[in-house]
C-alpha positions as CSV (number, residue, x, y, z in Angstrom):
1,X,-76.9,-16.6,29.8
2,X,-75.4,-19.8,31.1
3,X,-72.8,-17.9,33.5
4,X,-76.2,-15.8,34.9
5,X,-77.9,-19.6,35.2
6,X,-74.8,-20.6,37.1
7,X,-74.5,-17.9,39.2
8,X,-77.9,-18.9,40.0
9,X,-77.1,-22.6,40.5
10,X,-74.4,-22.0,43.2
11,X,-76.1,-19.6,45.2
12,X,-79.3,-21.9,45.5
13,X,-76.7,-25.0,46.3
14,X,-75.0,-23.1,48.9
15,X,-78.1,-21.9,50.7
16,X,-79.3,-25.8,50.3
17,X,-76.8,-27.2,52.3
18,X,-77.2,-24.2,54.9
19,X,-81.0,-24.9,55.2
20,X,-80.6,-28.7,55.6
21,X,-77.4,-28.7,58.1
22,X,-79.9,-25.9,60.1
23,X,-82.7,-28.8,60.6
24,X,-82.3,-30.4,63.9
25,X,-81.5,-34.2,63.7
26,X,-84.4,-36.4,64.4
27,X,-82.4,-39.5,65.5
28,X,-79.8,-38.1,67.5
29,X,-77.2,-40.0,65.7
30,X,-74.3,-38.0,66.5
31,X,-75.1,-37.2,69.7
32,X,-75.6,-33.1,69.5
33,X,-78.8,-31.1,69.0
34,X,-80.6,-32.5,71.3
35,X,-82.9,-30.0,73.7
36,X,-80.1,-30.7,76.9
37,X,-77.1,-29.5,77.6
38,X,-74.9,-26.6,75.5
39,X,-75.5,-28.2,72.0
40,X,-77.2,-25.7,70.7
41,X,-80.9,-27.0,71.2
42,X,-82.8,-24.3,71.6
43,X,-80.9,-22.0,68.5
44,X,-83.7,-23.6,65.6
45,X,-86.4,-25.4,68.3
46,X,-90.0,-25.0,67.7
47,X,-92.7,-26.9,65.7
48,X,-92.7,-23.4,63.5
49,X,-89.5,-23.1,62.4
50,X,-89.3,-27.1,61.9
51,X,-91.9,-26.3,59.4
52,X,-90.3,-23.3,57.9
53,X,-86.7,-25.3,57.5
54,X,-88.3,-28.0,55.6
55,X,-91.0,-25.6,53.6
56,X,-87.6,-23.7,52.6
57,X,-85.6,-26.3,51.7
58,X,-88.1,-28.0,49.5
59,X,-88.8,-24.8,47.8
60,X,-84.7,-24.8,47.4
61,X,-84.3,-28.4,46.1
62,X,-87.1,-27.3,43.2
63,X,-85.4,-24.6,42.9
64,X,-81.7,-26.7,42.2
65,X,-83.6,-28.7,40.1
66,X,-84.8,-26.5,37.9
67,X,-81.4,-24.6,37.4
68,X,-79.7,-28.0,36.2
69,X,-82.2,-28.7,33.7
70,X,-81.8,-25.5,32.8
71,X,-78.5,-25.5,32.4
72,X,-78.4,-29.5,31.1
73,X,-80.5,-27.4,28.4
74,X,-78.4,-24.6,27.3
75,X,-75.6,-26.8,27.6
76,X,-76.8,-29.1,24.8
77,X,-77.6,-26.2,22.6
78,X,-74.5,-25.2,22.0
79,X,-73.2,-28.7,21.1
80,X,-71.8,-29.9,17.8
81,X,-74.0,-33.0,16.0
82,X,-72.5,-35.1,14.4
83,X,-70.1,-38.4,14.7
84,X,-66.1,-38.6,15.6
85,X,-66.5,-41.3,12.5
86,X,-67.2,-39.2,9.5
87,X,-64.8,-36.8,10.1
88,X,-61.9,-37.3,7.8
89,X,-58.2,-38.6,9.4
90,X,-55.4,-36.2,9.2
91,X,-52.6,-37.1,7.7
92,X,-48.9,-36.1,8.2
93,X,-46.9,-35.5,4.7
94,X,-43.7,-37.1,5.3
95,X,-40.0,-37.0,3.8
96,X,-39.8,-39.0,0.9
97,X,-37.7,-42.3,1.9
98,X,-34.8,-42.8,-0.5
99,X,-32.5,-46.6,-0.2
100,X,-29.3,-44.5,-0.9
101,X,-27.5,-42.7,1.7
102,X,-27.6,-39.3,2.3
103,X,-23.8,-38.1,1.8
104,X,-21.8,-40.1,-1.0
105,X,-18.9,-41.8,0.6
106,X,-15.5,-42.4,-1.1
107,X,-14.8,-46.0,-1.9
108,X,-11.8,-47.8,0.3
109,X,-8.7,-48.1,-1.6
110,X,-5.4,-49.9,-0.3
């Protein structure tokens, strides 16, 4: 269900940043998409279509929205309760330290 949800998700996000980089620029910050010149003015011009741009990508910013609290939701279904605290510490058995050495060694004699 969450990969279907996902699927979902990325296919609304990628047709979000289409519809908003489709929208002409009202200030004319960079420079291009004015109504002059080869930049493309008259591709998306029209009161009409400036309406169906934005009607479309409001519908599509619900529409992202409503998939990530979907998903925020079956995310946090699946998640274990509980506290890193009470679980109990592992512990590593170790070799049993001895004082004497490991291999006898003969005594020095002269």
């Amino acid at each position: 269900m969450i990969q279907i949800v996902l699927v979902i998700h990325l296919l609304i996000a990628v047709s979000l940043v289409g519809a908003v980089l489709l929208q002409r620029s009202e200030g004319g910050g960079l420079g291009i998409g004015g109504s002059s010149g080869g930049g493309g003015g008259g591709f998306m011009s029209g009161r009409g279509t400036a309406n169906l741009l934005t009607r479309t990508t409001g519908i599509l910013a619900a529409c992202f929205f409503a998939t990530s609290l979907v998903l925020a939701i079956l995310a946090s279904g699946s998640r274990q309760s509980g506290s890193i605290m009470d679980a109990p510490i592992p512990t590593i058995p170790s070799a049993p330290v001895s004082s004497a050495p490991a291999t006898p060694q003969a005594p020095l004699s002269k």
